[in-house]
N, C-alpha and C positions, 0 to 999 in steps of 0.2 A: 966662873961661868955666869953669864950674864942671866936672869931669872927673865922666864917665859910669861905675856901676859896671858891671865885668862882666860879661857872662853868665854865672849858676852852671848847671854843667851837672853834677849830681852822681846817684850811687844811694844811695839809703837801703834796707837791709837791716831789716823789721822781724821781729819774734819773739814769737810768744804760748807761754811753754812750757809743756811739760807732757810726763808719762812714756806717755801711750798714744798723745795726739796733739799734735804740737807743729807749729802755725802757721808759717809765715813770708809776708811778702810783698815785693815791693821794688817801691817807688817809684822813677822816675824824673822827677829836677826839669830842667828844661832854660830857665833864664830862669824866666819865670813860667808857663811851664806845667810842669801834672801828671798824670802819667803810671802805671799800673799797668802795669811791665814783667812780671810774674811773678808769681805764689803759688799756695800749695801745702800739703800737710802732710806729715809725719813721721809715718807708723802703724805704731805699733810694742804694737796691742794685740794681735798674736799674739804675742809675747816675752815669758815668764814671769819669766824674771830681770832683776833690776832693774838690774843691772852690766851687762847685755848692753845693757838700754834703752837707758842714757847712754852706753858705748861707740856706740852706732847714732848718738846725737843727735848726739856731736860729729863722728863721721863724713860725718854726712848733712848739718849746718851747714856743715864744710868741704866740702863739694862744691859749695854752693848759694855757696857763698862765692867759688871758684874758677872757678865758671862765671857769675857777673855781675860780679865785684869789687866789691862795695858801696865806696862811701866812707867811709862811718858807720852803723852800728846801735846801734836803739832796740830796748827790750826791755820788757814788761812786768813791773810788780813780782809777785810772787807776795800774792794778794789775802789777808791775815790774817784766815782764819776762826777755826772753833771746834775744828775736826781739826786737830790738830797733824802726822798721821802724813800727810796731803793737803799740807799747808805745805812738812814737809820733802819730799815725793817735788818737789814743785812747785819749790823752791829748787835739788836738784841738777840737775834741769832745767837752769832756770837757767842756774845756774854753769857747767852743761858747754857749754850754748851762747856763754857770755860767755867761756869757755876759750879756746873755737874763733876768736872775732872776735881774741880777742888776740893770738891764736898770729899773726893776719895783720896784726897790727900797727894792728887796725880799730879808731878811737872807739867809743865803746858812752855811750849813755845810759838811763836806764831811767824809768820812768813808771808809776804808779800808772794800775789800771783806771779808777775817775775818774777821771782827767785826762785819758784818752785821749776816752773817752766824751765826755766834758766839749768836747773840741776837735773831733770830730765832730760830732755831733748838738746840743752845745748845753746839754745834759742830761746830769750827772755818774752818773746814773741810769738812762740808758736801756739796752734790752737788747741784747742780740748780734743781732738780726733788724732791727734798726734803724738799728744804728751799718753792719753791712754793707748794707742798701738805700740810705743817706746816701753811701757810698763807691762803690757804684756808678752814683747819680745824677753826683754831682762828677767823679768820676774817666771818666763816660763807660763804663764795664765792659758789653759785650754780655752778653744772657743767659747765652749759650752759654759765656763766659769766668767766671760764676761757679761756684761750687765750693758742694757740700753742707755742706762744711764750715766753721762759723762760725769754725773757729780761724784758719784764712787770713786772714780779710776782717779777723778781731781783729789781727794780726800786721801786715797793712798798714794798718789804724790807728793803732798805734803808730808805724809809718813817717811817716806823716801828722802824726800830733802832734806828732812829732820835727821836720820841716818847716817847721810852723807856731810850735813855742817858739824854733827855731834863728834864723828869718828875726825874731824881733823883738826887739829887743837888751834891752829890760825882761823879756824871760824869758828868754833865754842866760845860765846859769848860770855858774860861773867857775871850776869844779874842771877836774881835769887831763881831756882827754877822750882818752887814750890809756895806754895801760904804760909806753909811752917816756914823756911827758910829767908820768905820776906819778910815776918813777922821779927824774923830771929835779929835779920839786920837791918832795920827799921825800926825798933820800938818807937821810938817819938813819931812814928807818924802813922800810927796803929790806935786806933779807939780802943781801951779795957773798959767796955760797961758790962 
């Protein structure tokens, strides 16, 4: 008799960032079903300083961290435009939310806007008003449980995509998915001070 997998019963933490509004959302996988436990945003467009932003994001991702325990987060990549000065604010975004995942010792994997797109709707192209009515069809999301703001539904997208490339073993990639785990097969290219 062939042995039965598991139930995976896991959260996924996802993350759209950004310095005025930064997404999140967390999926909940429970076997095969999916779940929208939470999302949210991070609004920090009344904060003038830019140090104060990212001090707030990584604060606020650690909280959002502490109060679900993700198992893993997926992050959006920062989309390469034509503003550079958009790129970088969008990067330490970013980095300060992927700070934060590390600091808990969280996988992180990260995903181009296409791709997320792409694994939602179909359409590596389509827009924010699309991809979040796709997520509220699937996912079941009451009206009342949507949010005006498209960076949530983006952020549990990424959640989603992360889901969908993790569960099929032709897209799980094979890099380290933790600090411990890059540490572990990297020593030569790891600082021990």
């Amino acid at each position: 008799m062939k042995p039965q997998n598991p139930i995976v019963d896991k959260i996924i933490l996802g993350i759209d960032p950004g310095t005025n509004l930064l997404g999140y959302g967390l999926l909940h996988v429970e076997g095969r079903s999916l779940s929208c436990l939470a999302m949210g945003v991070i609004d920090m467009r009344k904060v003038s300083d830019v140090y104060l932003k990212l001090e707030r994001i990584h604060e606020r991702v650690l909280s959002v961290i502490d109060a679900f325990h993700p198992d893993e987060m997926a992050i959006e990549a920062p989309f390469f435009g034509k503003n550079v000065q958009s790129m970088l604010k969008l990067g330490r975004a970013q980095g300060v939310a992927i700070a934060a995942a590390l600091s808990r010792d969280i996988p992180i994997r990260e995903y181009a806007p296409s791709k997320i797109k792409q694994a939602i709707t179909g359409n590596g192209a389509a827009d924010k008003t699309q991809v979040a009515a796709m997520l509220q069809k699937m996912l079941h999301i009451p009206d009342d449980q949507m949010l005006p703001y498209l960076d949530a539904t983006d952020a549990l997208a990424a959640a989603y995509c992360h889901h969908i490339h993790s569960t099929r073993p032709e897209t799980a990639a094979a890099g380290p998915r933790s600090w411990k785990a890059y540490v572990s097969q990297n020593p030569s290219r790891v600082s021990k001070k």
